[in-house]
C-alpha positions as CSV (number, residue, x, y, z in Angstrom):
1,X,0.0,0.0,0.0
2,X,1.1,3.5,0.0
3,X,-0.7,6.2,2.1
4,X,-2.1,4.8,4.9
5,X,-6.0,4.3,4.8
6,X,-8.4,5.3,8.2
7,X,-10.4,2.7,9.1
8,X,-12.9,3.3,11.6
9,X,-14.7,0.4,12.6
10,X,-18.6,1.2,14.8
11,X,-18.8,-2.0,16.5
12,X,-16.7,-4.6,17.9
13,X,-18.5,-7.8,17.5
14,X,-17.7,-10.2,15.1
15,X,-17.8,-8.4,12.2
16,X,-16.0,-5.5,13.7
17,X,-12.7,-7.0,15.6
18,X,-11.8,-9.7,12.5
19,X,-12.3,-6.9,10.3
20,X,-10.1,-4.1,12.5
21,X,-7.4,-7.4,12.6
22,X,-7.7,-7.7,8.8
23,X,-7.2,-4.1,8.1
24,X,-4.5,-3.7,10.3
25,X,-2.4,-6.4,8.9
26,X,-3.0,-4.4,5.7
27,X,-1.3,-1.6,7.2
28,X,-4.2,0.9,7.2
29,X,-5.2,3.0,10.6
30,X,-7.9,1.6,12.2
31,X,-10.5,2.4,15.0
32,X,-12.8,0.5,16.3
33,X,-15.5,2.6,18.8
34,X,-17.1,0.1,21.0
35,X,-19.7,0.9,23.3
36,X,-20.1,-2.4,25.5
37,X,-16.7,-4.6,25.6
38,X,-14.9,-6.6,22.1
39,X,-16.4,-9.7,21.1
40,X,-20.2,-7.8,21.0
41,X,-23.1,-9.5,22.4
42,X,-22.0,-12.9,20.1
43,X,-18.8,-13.0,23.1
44,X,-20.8,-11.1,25.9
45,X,-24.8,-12.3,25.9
46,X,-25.3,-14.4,22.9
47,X,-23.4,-17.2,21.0
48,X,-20.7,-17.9,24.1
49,X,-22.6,-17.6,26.9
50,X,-25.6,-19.8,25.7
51,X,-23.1,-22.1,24.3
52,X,-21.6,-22.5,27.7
53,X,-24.9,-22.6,29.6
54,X,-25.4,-25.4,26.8
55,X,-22.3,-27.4,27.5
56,X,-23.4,-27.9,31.1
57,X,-26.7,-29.1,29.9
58,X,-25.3,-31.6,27.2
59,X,-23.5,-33.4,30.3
60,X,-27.0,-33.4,32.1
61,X,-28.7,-34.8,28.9
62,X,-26.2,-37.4,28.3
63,X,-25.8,-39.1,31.5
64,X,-29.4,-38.7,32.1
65,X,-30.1,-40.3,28.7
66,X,-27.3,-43.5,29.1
67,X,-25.9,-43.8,32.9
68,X,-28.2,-46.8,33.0
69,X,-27.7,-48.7,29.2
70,X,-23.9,-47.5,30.2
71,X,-24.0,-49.5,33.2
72,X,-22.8,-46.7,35.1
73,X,-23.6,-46.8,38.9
74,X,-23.5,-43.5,40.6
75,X,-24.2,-44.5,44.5
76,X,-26.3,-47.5,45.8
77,X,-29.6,-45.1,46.5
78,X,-29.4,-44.5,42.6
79,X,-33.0,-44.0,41.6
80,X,-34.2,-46.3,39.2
81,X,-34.7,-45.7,35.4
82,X,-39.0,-45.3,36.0
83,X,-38.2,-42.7,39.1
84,X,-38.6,-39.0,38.4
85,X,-35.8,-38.3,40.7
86,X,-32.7,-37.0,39.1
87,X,-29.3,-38.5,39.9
88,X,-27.6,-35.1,39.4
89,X,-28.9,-31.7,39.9
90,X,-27.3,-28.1,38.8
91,X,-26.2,-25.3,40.8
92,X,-27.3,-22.4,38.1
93,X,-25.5,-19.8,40.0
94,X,-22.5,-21.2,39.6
95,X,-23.5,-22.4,35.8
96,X,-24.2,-18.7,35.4
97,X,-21.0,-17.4,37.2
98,X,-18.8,-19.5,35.2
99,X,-20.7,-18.1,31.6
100,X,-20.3,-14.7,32.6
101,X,-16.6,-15.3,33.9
102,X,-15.2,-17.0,30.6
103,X,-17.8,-14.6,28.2
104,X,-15.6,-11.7,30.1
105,X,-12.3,-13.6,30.1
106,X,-12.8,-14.0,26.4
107,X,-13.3,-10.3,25.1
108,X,-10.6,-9.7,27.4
109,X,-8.5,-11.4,25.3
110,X,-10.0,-10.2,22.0
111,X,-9.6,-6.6,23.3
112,X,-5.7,-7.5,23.8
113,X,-5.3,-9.6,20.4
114,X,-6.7,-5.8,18.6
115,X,-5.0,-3.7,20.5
116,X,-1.3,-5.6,19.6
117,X,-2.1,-5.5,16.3
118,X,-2.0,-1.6,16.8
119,X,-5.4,-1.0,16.8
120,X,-7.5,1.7,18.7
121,X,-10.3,0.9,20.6
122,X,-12.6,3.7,21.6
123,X,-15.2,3.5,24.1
124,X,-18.7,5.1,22.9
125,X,-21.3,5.4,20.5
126,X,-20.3,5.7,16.9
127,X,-22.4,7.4,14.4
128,X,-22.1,9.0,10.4
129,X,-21.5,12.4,10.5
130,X,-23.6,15.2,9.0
131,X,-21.7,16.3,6.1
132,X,-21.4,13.6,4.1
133,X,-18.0,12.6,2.2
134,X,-15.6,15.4,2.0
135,X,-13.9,16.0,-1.3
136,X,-10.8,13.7,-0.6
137,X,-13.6,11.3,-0.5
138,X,-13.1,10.7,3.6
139,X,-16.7,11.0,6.2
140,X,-16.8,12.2,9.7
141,X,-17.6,9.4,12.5
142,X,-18.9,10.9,15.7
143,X,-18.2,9.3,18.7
144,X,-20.4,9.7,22.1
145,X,-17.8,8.6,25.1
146,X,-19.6,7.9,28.5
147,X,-18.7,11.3,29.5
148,X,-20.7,13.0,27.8
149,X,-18.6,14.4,25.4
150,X,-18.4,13.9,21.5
151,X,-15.3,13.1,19.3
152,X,-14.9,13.8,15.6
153,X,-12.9,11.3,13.2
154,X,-12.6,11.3,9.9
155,X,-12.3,7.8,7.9
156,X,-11.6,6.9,4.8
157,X,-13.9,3.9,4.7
158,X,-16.0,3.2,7.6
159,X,-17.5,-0.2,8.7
160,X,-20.9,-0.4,10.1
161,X,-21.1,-3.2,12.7
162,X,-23.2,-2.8,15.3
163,X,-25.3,-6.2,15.5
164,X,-28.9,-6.3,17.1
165,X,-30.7,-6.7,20.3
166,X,-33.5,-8.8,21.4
167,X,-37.1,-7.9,20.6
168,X,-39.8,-7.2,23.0
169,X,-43.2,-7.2,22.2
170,X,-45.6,-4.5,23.5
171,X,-47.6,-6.5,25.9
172,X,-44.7,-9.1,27.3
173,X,-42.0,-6.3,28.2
174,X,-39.3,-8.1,30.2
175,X,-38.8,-7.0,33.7
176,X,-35.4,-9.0,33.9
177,X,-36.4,-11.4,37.0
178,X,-39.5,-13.4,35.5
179,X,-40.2,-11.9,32.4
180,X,-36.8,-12.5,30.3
181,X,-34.9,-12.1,27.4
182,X,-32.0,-14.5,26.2
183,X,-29.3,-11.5,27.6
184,X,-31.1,-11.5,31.1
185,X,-30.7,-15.2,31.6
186,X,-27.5,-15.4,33.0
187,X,-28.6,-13.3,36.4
188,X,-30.4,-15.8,37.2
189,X,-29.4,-17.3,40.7
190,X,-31.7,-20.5,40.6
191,X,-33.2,-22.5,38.2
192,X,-36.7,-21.8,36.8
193,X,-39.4,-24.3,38.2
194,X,-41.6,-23.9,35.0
195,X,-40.7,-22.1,32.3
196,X,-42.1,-21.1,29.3
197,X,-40.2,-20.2,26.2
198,X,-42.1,-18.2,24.0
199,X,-40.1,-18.8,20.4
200,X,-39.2,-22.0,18.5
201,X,-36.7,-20.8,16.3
202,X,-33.0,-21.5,16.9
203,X,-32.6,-19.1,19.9
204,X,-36.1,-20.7,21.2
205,X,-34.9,-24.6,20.8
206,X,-31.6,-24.2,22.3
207,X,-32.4,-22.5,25.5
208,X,-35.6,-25.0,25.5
209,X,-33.4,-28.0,25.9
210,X,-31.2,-26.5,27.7
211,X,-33.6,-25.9,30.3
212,X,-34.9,-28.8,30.4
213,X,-31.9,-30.7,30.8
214,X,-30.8,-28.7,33.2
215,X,-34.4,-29.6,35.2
216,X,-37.1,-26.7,34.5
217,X,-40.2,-28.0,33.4
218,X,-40.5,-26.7,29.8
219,X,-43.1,-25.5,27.8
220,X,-42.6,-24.3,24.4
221,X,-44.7,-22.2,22.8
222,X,-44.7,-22.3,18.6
223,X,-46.5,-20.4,16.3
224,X,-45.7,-22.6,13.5
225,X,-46.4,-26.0,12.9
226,X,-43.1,-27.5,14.0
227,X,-40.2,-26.2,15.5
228,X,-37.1,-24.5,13.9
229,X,-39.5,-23.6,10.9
230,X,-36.4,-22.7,9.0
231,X,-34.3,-26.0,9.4
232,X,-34.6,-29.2,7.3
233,X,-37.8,-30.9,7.9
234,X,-36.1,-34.2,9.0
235,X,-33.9,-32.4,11.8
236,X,-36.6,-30.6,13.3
237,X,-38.8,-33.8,13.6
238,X,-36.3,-35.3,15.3
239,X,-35.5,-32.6,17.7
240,X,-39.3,-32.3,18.4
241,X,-39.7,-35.6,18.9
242,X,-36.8,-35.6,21.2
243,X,-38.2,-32.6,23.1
244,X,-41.7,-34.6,23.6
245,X,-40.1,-37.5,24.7
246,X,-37.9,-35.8,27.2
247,X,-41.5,-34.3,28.7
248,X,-40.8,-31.0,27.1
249,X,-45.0,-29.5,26.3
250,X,-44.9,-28.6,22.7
251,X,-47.4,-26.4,21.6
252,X,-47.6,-26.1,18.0
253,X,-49.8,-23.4,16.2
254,X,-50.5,-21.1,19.2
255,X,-49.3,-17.5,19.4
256,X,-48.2,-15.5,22.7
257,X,-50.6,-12.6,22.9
258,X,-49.5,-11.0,26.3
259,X,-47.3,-12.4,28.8
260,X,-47.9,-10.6,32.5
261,X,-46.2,-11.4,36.1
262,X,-47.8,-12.0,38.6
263,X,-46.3,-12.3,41.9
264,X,-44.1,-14.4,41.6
265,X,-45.5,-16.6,38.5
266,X,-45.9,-15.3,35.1
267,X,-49.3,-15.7,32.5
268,X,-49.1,-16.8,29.1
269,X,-52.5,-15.9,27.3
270,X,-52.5,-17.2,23.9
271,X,-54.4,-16.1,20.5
272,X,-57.2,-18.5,21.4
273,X,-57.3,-17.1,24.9
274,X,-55.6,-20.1,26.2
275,X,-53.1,-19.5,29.5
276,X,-49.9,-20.7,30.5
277,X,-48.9,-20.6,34.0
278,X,-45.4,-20.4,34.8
279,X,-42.3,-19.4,37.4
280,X,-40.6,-17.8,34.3
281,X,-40.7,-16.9,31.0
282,X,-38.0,-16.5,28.0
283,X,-39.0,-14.5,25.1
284,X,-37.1,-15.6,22.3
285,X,-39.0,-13.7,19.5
286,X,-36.4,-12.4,17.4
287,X,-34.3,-9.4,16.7
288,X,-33.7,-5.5,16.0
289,X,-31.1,-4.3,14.4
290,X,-28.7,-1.8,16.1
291,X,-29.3,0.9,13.5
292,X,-31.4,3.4,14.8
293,X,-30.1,7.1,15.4
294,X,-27.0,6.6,13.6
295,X,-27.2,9.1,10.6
296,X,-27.3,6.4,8.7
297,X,-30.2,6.9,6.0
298,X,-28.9,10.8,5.9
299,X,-25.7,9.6,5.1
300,X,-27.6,7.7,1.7
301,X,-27.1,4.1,3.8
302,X,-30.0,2.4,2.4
303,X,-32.4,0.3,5.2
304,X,-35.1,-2.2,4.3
305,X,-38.4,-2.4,6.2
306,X,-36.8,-4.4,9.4
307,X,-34.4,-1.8,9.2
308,X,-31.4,-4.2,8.1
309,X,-28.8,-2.6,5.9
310,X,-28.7,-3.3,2.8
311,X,-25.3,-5.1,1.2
312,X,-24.1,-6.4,-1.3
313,X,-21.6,-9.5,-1.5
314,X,-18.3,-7.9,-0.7
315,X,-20.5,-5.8,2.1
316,X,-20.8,-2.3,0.2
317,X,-23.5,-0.1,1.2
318,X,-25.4,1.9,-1.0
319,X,-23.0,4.7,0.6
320,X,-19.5,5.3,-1.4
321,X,-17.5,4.2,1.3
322,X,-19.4,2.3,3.7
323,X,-19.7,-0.9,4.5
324,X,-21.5,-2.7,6.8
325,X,-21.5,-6.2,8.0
326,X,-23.4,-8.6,11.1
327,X,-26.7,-8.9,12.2
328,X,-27.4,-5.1,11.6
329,X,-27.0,-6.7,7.7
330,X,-29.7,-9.7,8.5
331,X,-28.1,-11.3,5.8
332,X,-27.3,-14.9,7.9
333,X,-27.0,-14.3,11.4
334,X,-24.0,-15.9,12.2
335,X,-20.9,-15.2,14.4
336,X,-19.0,-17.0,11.3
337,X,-20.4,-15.0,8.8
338,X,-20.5,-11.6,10.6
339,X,-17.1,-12.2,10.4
340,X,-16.3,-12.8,6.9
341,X,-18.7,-9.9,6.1
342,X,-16.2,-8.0,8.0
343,X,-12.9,-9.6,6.6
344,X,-14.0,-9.3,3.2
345,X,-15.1,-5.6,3.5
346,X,-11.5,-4.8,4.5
347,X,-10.3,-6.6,1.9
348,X,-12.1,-4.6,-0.6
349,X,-12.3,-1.4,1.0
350,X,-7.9,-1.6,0.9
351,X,-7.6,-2.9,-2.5
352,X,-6.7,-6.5,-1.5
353,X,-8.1,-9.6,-3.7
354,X,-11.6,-10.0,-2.2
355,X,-13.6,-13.1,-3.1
356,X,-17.3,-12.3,-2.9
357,X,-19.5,-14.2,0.0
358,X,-21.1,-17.0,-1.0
359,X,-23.8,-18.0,1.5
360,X,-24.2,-21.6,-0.2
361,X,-20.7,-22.8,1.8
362,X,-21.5,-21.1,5.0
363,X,-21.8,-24.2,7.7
364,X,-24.3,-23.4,10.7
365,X,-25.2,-25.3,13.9
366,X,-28.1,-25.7,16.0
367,X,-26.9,-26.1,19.8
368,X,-29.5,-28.4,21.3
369,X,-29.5,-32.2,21.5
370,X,-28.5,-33.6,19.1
371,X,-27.3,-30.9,17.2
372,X,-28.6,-29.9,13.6
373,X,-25.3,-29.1,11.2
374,X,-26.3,-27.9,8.1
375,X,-24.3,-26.6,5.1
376,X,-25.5,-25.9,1.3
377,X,-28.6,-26.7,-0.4
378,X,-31.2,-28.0,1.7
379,X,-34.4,-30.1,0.9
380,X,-36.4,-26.8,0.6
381,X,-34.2,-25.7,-2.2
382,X,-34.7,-29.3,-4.3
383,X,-38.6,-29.4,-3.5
384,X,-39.0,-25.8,-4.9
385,X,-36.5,-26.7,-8.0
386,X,-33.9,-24.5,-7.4
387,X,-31.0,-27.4,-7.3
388,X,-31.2,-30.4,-8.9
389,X,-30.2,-32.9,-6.6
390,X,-30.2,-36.7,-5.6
391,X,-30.4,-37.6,-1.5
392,X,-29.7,-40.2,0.8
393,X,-30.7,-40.4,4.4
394,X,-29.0,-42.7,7.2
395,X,-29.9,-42.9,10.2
396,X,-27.7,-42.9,12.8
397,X,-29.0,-46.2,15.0
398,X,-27.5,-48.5,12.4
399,X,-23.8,-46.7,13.0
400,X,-21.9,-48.8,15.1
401,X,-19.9,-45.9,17.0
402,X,-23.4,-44.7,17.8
403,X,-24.5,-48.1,19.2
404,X,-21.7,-48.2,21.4
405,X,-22.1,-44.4,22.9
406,X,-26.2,-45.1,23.1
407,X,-27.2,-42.7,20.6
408,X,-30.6,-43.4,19.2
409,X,-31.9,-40.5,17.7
410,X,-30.2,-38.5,14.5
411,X,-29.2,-39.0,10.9
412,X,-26.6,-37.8,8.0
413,X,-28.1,-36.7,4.6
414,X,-26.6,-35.8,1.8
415,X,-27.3,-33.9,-1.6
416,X,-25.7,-34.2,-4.8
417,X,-25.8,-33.4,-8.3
418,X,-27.6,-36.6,-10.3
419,X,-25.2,-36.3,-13.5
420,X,-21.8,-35.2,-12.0
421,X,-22.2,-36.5,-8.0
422,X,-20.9,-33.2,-6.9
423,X,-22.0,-33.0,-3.3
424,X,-23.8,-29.6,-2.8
425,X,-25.3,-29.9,0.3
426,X,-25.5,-32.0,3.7
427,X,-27.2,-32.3,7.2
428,X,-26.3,-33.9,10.2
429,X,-27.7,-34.7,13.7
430,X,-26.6,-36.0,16.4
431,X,-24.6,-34.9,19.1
432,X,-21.3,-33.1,17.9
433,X,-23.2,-32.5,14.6
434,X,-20.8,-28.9,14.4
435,X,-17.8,-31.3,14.3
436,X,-18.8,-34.0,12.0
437,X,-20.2,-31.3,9.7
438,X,-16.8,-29.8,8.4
439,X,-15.7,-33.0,5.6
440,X,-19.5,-32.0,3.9
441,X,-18.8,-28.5,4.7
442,X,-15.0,-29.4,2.7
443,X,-17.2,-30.7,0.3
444,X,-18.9,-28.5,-1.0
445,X,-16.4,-25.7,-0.8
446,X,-14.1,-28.0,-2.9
447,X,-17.2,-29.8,-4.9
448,X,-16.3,-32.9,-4.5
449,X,-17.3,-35.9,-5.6
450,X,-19.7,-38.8,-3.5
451,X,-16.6,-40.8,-5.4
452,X,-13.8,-38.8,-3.6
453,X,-15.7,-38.4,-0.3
454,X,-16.9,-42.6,-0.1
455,X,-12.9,-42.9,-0.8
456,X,-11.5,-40.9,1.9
457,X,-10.6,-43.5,4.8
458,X,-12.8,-43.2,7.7
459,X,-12.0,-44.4,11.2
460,X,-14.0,-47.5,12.6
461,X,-16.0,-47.2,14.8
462,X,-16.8,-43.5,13.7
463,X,-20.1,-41.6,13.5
464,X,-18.2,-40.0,10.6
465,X,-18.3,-43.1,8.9
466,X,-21.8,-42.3,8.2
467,X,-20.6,-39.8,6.1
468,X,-18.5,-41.7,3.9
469,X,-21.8,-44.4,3.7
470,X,-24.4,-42.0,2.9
471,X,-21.9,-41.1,-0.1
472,X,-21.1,-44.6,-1.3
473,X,-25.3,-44.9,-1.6
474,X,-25.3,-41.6,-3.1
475,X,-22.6,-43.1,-6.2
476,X,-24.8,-46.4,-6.6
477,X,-28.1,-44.5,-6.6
478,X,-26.3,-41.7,-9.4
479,X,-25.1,-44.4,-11.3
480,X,-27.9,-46.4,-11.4
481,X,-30.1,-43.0,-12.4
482,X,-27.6,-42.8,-15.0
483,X,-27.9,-46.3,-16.4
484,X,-32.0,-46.0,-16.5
């Protein structure tokens, strides 16, 4: 490079630190104005603290679910397997103490991995300036510190990523003790007696199982027809099934109306005037993004009607010199892709080769248990005809591995092409699915073959050797389409 470039950076999620780490290995002067701590709410309320919540519940769920076929004996008064009593319990305090501790340990060290990289970190709340771009084609970036007062910057190229917050619906506004959203769990010293999760998309379903293995009594309300509406059919009635049998109350089709505390309960009245009773209740109803008051539409930033901005695949703005990428973009609301947005806006923004996005390789997980692992074309996409594409399904209960570890419930599928067996798509569950995903993830990235992934050398016993299985089917059922 030769002169260098301002960066700044509004945001330090995702999307903001691996793009500040990007641009600063470019040599360009970067920024990055944070208003609550590096790592965002993906590092500080979101993805690692409900991930860590989760791992404590996936050792509930799995001794729970196998001490006994295990033949593990945990004291002489150990309840027998038609008992409701629990062999282990949970301390949530301490569960809770231990997310918050590592969720602060890790923008800690995400704060000290920027700053050696010669970044500066600003606390505050960034916003476009007034005028516009200047005639050396820079923009002002205002910056509101704590104190009160207001800094001035000028950037060259400024990156918008400011993620979202939970959203609250006008007659179930969270008081933070019953009423909660997913960032107001972790305050909790004990855990809920009956709660009610109001939500079954992927924020809804993880904290729904985690609950209940943790020992709430869950209910979980769904205004669709099944839960995790957006995930492959076959996963979801799985997990659903799973969640019945676990004692989790499924209730399909029915729509929160108002959710009110009383005391020291809570009321769910449904659209058909139907009410839950509960100790607690978690609305998991979606998100806003963080793009309000930000002079962004002044500044020519174009919003759609959930006021996401609008970007294109190497994260321009409709602003000459903006880009923006995260959950403020809605484009997949990932931690994973958040950060490419952000790597690949520096990237373009400093002249560097840039590969566009390309959501079809992106590789996404469902925390509960089993996990849902997902990456490429899905069912929906071959049902509506927008890939053509062969699939096998195994299920998991014929995988020796699986047998051994008393896994009962889950599957590998595959997608690929009918002429050339390119593999374009693939899901898995089970538990681990966000591991055993990566060779299909590979896959597709690389398209390859069902030939070169059925020859790749699996270990026995594996679950991954389901993989390699499902594409060996996939080669004799191509082939034999081919012959017919």
């Amino acid at each position: 490079m030769g002169d260098v470039t301002r960066i700044v950076i509004i945001g330090g999620g995702p999307g903001g630190y691996e793009a500040a780490l990007v641009a600063a290995q470019l040599g360009a002067e970067v920024t990055v104005v944070d208003r609550d701590g590096l790592g965002g709410s993906a590092v500080l309320t979101d993805c690692v603290p409900s991930k860590t919540l989760i791992a404590t519940a996936e050792v509930m769920t799995t001794f729970d679910s196998s001490y006994e076929e295990l033949g593990i004996i945990v004291a002489d008064d150990t309840p027998h397997i038609d008992s409701p009593a629990r062999v282990v319990g949970v301390d949530l305090g301490k569960v809770n103490r231990r997310v918050k501790r590592l969720a602060i340990a890790q923008s800690h060290d995400i704060t000290q991995s920027v700053t050696r990289a010669g970044v500066t970190v600003l606390r505050g709340r960034g916003r476009l300036g007034a005028g516009g771009q200047a005639v050396d084609g820079s923009r002002e970036v205002l910056v509101d510190a704590p104190d009160g007062s207001v800094q001035s910057l000028r950037a060259d190229a400024v990156l918008i990523a400011t993620g979202a917050h939970p959203r609250e619906l006008p007659d179930a506004q969270p008081d933070g003790e019953r009423i909660l959203t997913w960032t107001q769990v972790y305050d909790l010293d004990e855990l809920p007696r009956e709660l009610i999760v109001v939500g079954s998309g992927v924020t809804g379903a993880e904290f729904a199982g985690a609950y209940q293995a943790l020992g709430s009594r869950v209910t979980l309300v769904s205004s669709r027809d099944r839960v995790l509406p957006g995930e492959d059919p076959d996963a979801a009635e799985v997990l659903e099934e799973v969640f019945r049998r676990r004692g989790m109350n499924v209730m399909s089709r029915s729509r929160a109306e108002t959710v009110k505390r009383i005391g020291d309960t809570v009321e769910v009245t449904l659209s058909d005037g139907t009410v839950i009773e509960g100790t607690h209740c978690l609305m998991a109803v979606g998100s806003i993004p963080n793009t309000a008051e930000m002079g962004l539409e002044e500044a020519g930033v174009k919003l759609n009607d959930w006021g996401q901005i609008q970007v294109d695949r190497v994260s321009r703005t409709s602003a000459p010199g903006v880009y923006a990428a995260g959950d403020c973009t809605g484009v997949f609301m990932l931690a994973s892709v958040a950060a490419m947005q952000g790597r690949i806006a520096m990237y373009h923004a400093l002249g560097d080769a840039v590969q566009p996005l390309n959501l079809k390789t992106v590789a996404s997980n469902v925390f509960t248990d089993p996990e849902i692992a997902t990456v490429g074309y899905t069912a929906a996409d071959v049902k509506c005809g927008k890939m053509d594409a062969v699939e096998v399904k195994l299920p998991l209960r014929g995988n020796p591995r699986a047998k051994m570890q008393g896994i009962r419930d889950g599957f590998v599928k595959l997608f690929c092409r009918p002429g050339t067996g390119i593999v374009v798509g693939g899901v898995v569950v089970a538990p681990r699915a966000s591991e055993l995903i990566h060779p299909i993830a590979l896959a597709v990235d690389a398209n390859l073959t069902v030939e070169q992934v059925a020859s790749a050398f699996t270990v026995y016993p594996s679950v991954s050797g389901s993989t390699a299985e499902a594409a060996r089917q996939l080669h004799i059922r191509k082939r034999d389409a081919g012959e017919s």
